[in-house]
N, C-alpha and C positions, 0 to 999 in steps of 0.2 A: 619472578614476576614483580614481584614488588622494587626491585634493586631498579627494573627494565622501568619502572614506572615514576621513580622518584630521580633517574638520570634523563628522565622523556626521550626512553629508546621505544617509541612505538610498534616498530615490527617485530622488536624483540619481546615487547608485553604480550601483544595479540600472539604472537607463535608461544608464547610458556601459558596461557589463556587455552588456546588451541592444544596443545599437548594435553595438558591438565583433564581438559574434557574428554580429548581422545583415552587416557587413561582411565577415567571414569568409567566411561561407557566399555573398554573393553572388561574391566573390572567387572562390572554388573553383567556380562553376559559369562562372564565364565567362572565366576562365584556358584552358583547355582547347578553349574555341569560341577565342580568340583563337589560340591555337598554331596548330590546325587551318587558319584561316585564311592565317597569315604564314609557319607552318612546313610547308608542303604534304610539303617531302621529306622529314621526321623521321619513322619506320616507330612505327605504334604497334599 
């Protein structure tokens, strides 16, 4: 992202921008089914 930003490859920034998020957010949705999973006794 940054490489994409300091050579001004702008589709290249917004698409590694766009990934990054998309990893996020799948992150954060399947953190939580994994806890559930392995951390059965953690009280939520």
């Amino acid at each position: 992202m940054f490489e994409a930003q300091q050579l001004f490859d702008m589709p290249g920034m917004y698409a590694a921008i766009f990934a990054a998020g998309a990893l996020g957010y799948t992150l954060n949705l399947l953190f939580p089914v994994i806890e559930r999973r392995f951390l059965h006794w953690a009280a939520r």
